[in-house]
N, C-alpha and C positions, 0 to 999 in steps of 0.2 A: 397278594392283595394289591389291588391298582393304588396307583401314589394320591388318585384323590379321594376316595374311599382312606386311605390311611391318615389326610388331611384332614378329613371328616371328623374320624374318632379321635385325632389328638386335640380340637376345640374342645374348652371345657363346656361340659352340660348346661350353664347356663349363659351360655355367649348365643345358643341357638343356631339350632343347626343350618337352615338356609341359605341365609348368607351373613356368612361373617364379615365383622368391617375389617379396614386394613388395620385399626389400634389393634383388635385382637390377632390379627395374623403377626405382625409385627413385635408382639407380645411374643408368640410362638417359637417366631424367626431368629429372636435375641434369645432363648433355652435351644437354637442350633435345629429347631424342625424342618428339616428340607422341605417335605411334603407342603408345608405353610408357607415357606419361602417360593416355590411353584403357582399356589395362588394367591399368594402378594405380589408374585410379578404378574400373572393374569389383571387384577384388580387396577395396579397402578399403570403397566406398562405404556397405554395409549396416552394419559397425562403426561408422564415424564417425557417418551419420545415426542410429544408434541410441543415442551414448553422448549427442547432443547435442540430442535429443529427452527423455530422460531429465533433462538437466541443466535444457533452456531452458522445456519441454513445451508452448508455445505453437505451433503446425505451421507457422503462415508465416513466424515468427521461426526455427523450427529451420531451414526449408527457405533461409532468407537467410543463418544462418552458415551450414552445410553448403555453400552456394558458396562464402561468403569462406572457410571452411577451403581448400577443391580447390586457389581460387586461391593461397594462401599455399603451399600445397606444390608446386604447380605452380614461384611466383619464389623461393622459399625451398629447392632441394632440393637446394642444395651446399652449402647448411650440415651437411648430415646428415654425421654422421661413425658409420661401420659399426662402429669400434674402440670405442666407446660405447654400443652398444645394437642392438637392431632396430629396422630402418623402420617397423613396425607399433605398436610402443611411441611413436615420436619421433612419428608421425602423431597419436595416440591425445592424448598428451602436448599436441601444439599444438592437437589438435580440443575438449579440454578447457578449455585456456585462454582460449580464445575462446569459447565455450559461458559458462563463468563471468563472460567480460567482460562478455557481454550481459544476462545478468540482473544484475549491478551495474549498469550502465549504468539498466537498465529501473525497477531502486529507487529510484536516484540520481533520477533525471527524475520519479518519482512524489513522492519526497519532498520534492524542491524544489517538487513541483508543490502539496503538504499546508502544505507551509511559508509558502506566500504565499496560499494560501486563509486561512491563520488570521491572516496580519499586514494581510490586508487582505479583510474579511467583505462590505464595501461595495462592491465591485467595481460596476462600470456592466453593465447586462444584456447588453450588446452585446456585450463582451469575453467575457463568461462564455456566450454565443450562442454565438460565433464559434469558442473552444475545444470545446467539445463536437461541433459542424459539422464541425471539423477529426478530432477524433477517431473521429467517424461515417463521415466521407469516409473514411480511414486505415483502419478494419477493413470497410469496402465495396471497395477495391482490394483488401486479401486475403482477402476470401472470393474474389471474383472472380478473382485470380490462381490460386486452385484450379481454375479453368473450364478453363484453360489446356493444352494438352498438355504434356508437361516438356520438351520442346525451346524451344518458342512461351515459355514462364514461362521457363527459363535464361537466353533472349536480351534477354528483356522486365528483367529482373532485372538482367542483366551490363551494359546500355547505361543504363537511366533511375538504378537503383540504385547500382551502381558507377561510372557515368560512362564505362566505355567504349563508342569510336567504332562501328560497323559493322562494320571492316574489321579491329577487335581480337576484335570480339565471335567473327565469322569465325575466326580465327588460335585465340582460345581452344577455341572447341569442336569447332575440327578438319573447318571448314563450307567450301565455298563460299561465297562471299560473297551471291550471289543465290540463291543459299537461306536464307543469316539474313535477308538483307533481306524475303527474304516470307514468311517466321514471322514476323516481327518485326510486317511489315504485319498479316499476319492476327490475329495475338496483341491487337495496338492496337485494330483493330475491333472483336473478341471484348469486349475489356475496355469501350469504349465503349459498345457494347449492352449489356454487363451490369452496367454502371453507369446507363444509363440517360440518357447523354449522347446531344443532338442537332445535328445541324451538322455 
């Protein structure tokens, strides 16, 4: 049975069947219904990536919180309490906060980075090589993760970025497992040619 057909019959009968809001999907999301969590992210996805593109405005960075957000509402959806708000607010709310975290985060690491350029002008060429190499390498993976189709960059993102296994990455996005595994493959090749990696 297709995963939205299965989303269909797991809303209760009198939430109505058309369309569901995100309270009730999000309802679903927190008793662990994948199928609901697929169209919670249909329903919310163009909000969140819009409010967090506006905040972060950097595309690879918005595109890396935009998954850490999905995941966090995915493990986080029984904290939601309906007596307090809308789902779409309490989403909005957490897609914010993390949005803001990362451009603190992005000052923080720029300003420690201005702070030891001035307490130490002398640095050895090598050191100041090697950082610039690193941050060369670091904006060559995202461009190139834009090569990606968004499936191949989700799994590519979910397993090196996040740390999760195959078999999670699988479970998160509602996959076969050998089908993440050959996005995954193809995605890694993709990225290796377009980096310009040999071997």
């Amino acid at each position: 049975m297709p995963k939205r057909e299965r989303a269909l019959q797991s809303i209760p009968p009198d939430v109505g069947l058309d369309e569901p809001t995100a309270d009730d999907l999000l309802g679903l999301v927190a008793r662990g219904d994948e199928a609901a969590f697929e169209r919670l992210y249909d329903v919310v996805s163009g909000s969140v990536f819009g409010l967090i593109r506006r905040v972060v405005r950097d595309q690879a960075q918005s595109e890396e919180v935009f998954q850490e957000v999905m995941l966090e509402v995915w493990r986080t959806a029984t904290r939601f309490d309906p007596g307090r708000g809308k789902a779409m607010t309490w989403i909005l709310t957490l897609t914010h906060r993390r949005a803001v975290d990362r451009v603190r985060s992005a000052q923080a690491a720029s300003h420690r980075e201005e702070h030891v350029a001035r307490l130490d002008p002398h640095r050895p060429f090598d050191e100041v090589s090697e950082q610039v190499s690193g941050l060369l390498e670091q904006r060559q993976v995202r461009r190139c993760l834009g090569f990606l189709t968004g499936l191949q960059r989700e799994s590519v993102l979910l397993a090196y970025y996040q740390g999760y296994s195959y078999p999670e990455v699988a479970s998160l996005l509602g996959l076969p497992l050998g089908t993440v595994k050959t996005r995954m493959r193809d995605g890694l090749i993709r990225l290796r040619d377009c980096m310009g990696v040999t071997g």
